[in-house]
Every structure is written in structure tokens, then in C-alpha cells.
C-alpha positions as a LaTeX table, in Angstrom:
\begin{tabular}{lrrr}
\hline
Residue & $x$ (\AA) & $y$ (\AA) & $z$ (\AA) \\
\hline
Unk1 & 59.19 & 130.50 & 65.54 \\
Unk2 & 57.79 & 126.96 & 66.00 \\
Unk3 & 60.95 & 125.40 & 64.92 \\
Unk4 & 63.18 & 127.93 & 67.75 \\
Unk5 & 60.07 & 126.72 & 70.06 \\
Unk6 & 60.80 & 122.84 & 69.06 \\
Unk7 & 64.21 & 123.27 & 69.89 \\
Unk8 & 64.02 & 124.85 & 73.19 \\
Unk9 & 61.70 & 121.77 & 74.20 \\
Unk10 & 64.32 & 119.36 & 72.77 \\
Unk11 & 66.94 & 121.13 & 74.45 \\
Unk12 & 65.35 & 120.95 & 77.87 \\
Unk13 & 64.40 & 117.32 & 77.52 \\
Unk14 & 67.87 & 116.78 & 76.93 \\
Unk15 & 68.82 & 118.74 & 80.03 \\
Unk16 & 65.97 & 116.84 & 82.13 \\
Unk17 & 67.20 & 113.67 & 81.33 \\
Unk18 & 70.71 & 114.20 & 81.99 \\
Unk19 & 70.28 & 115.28 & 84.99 \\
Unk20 & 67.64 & 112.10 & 85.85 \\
Unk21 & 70.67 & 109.92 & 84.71 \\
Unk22 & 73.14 & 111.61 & 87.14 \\
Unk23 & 71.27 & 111.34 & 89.47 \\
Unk24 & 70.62 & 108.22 & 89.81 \\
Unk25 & 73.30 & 105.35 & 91.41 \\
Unk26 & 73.62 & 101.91 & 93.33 \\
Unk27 & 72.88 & 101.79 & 96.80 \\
Unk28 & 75.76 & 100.02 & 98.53 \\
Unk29 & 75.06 & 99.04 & 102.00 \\
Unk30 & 78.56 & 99.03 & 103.12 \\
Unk31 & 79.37 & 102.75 & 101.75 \\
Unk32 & 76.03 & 104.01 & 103.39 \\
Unk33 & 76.66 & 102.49 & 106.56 \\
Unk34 & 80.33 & 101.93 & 106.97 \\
Unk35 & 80.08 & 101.56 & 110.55 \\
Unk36 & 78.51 & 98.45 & 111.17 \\
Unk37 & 80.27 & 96.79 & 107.81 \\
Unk38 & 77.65 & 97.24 & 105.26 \\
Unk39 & 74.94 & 97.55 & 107.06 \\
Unk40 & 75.06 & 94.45 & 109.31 \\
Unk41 & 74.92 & 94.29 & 113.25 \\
Unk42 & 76.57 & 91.12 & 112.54 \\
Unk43 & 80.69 & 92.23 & 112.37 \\
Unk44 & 82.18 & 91.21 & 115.47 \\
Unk45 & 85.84 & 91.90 & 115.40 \\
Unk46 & 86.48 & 91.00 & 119.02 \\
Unk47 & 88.05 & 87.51 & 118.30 \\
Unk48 & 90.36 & 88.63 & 114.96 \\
Unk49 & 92.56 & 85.50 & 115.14 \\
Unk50 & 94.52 & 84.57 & 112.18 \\
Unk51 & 93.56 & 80.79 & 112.47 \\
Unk52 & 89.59 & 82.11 & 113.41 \\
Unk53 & 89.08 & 84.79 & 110.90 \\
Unk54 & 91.73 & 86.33 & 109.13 \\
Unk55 & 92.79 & 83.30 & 107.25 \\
Unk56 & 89.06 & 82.33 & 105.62 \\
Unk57 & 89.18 & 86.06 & 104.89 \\
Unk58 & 92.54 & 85.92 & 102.86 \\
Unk59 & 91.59 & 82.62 & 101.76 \\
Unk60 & 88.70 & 82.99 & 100.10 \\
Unk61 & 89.89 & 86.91 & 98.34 \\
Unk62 & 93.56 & 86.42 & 98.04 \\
Unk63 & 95.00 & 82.84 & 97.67 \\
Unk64 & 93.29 & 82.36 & 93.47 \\
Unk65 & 95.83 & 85.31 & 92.88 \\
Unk66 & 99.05 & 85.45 & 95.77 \\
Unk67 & 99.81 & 81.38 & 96.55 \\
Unk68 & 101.91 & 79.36 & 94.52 \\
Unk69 & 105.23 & 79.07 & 92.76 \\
Unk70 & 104.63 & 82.37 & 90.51 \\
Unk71 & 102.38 & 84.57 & 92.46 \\
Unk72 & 100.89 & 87.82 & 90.74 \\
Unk73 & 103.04 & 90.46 & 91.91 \\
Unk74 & 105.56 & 88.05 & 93.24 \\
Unk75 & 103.33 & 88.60 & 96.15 \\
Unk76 & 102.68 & 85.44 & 98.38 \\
Unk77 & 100.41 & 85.23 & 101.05 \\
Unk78 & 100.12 & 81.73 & 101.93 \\
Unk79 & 101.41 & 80.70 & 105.06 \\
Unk80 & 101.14 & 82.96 & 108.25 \\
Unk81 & 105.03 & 84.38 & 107.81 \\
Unk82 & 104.04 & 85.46 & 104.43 \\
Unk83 & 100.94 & 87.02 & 105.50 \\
Unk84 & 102.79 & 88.52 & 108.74 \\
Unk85 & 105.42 & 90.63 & 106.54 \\
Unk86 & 102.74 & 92.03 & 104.62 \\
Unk87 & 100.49 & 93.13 & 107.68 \\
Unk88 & 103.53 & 94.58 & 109.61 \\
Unk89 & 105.04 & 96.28 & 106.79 \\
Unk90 & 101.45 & 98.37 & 106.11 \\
Unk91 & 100.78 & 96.67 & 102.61 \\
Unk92 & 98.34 & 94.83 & 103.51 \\
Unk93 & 95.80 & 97.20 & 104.75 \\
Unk94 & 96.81 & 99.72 & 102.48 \\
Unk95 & 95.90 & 97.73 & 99.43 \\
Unk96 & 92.64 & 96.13 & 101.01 \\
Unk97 & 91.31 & 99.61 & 101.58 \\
Unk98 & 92.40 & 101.14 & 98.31 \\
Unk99 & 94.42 & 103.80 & 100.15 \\
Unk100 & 96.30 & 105.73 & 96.99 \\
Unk101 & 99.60 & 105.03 & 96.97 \\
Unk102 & 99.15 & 101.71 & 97.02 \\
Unk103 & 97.51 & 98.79 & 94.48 \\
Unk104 & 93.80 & 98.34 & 95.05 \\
Unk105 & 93.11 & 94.99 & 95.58 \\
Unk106 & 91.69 & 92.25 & 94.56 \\
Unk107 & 93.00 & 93.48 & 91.40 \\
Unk108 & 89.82 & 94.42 & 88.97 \\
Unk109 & 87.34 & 93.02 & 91.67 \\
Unk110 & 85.09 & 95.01 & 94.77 \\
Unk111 & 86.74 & 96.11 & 98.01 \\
Unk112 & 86.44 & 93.73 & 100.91 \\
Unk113 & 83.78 & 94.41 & 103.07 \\
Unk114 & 84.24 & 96.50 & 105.80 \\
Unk115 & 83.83 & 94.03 & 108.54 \\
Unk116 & 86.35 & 91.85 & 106.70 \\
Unk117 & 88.75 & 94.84 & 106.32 \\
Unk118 & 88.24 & 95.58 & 110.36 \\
Unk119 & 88.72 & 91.95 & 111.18 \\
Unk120 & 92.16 & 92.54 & 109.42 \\
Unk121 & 92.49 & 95.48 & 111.03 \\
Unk122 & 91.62 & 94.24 & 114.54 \\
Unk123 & 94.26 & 91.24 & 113.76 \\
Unk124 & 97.48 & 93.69 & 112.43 \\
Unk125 & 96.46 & 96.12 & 115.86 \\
Unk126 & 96.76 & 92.94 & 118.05 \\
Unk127 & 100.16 & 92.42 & 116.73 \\
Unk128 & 99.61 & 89.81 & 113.58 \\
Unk129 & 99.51 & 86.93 & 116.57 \\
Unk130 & 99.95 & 83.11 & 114.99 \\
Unk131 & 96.53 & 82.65 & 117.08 \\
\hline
\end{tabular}
């Protein structure tokens, strides 16, 4: 009886602590307040050039992987033509946002932020200007 007992208690300490461990996760500003880009006030998307904004943006996530003689995925953004066929042709944003039937990028690294994806956003809606 003490051993059925010792069981039960190991058992529901199992239980207890499976559940503790599901529940727990990270806290990610920009999933838990999507609207305002992670959680800042701060994403202004009412100047999206491609000179102002859209370039750093690309820059700094894109160009280590999609520049160069032999870009990954013979994909090449550098230069604004580049950049433009991907924006009007919809692979652009569908990869930045991880929509499914495309390839989430940056490949093995976090989603853009949201402000940065609604800057790009802002930029393909204004008609991918050379601005």
C-alpha cells in the first residue's frame, strides 16, 4: 500500500511539473503588442523612403546573405532595381513575415521587427519609389 501510495505522489509530481514547464515561455514584446512594433510608441512609418529607411533596414538584415557575385538563393538585393523586383513581385514581404508558402527569412535568424516589416510595408504600398 505505501509503495501504490509512493507512486501516486511520484506520478503527480511528474504531472505538476510538466505542466509548470508548459507553462512557462518568453515574453516577446513585439508578439504581445504587435501594434505599436514590439511594444514601442517609437515606429513611425510615415516617411518609408527607400534611401530614409528601407535601405538601413535591408542593409543591416539582408546584404551578409543576398549581395555579391554568388548570392544565397541567387537572390540579390543590392541596388534599388534588385530590391524593387522583389517588393513588386510579393517576395519580399512574404518572406520577411514568414507567410507559408514562402522562405522565412533571415534564414535560421528572428523575424524583423514589426516596425521594420511595416516600414517595408509602408514603402512596397507607396509604390517601391527610388525616394
Amino acid at each position: 500500500m505505501k509503495r501504490a501510495k509512493r507512486k501516486i505522489v511520484h506520478l503527480m509530481l511528474l504531472l505538476c511539473s510538466i505542466i509548470m514547464i508548459q507553462g512557462c515561455y518568453y515574453d516577446i514584446g513585439e508578439e504581445l503588442y504587435p501594434a505599436t512594433g514590439g511594444g514601442s510608441a517609437n515606429c513611425d512609418t510615415s516617411n518609408a523612403t527607400y534611401s530614409g529607411k528601407v535601405l538601413t533596414i535591408i542593409q543591416n538584415n539582408c546584404y551578409s546573405c543576398h549581395t555579391g557575385s554568388a548570392p544565397s538563393g541567387n537572390v540579390n538585393l543590392q541596388g534599388y532595381a534588385n530590391l524593387k523586383t522583389y517588393a513588386d513581385n510579393g517576395k519580399l514581404i512574404g518572406t520577411i513575415t514568414h507567410a507559408s508558402v514562402f522562405s522565412p527569412m533571415p534564414f535560421g535568424g528572428n523575424r524583423l521587427s514589426n516596425c521594420d516589416i511595416a516600414t517595408i510595408q509602408t514603402w512596397i504600398n507607396n509604390g517601391t519609389l527610388n525616394n
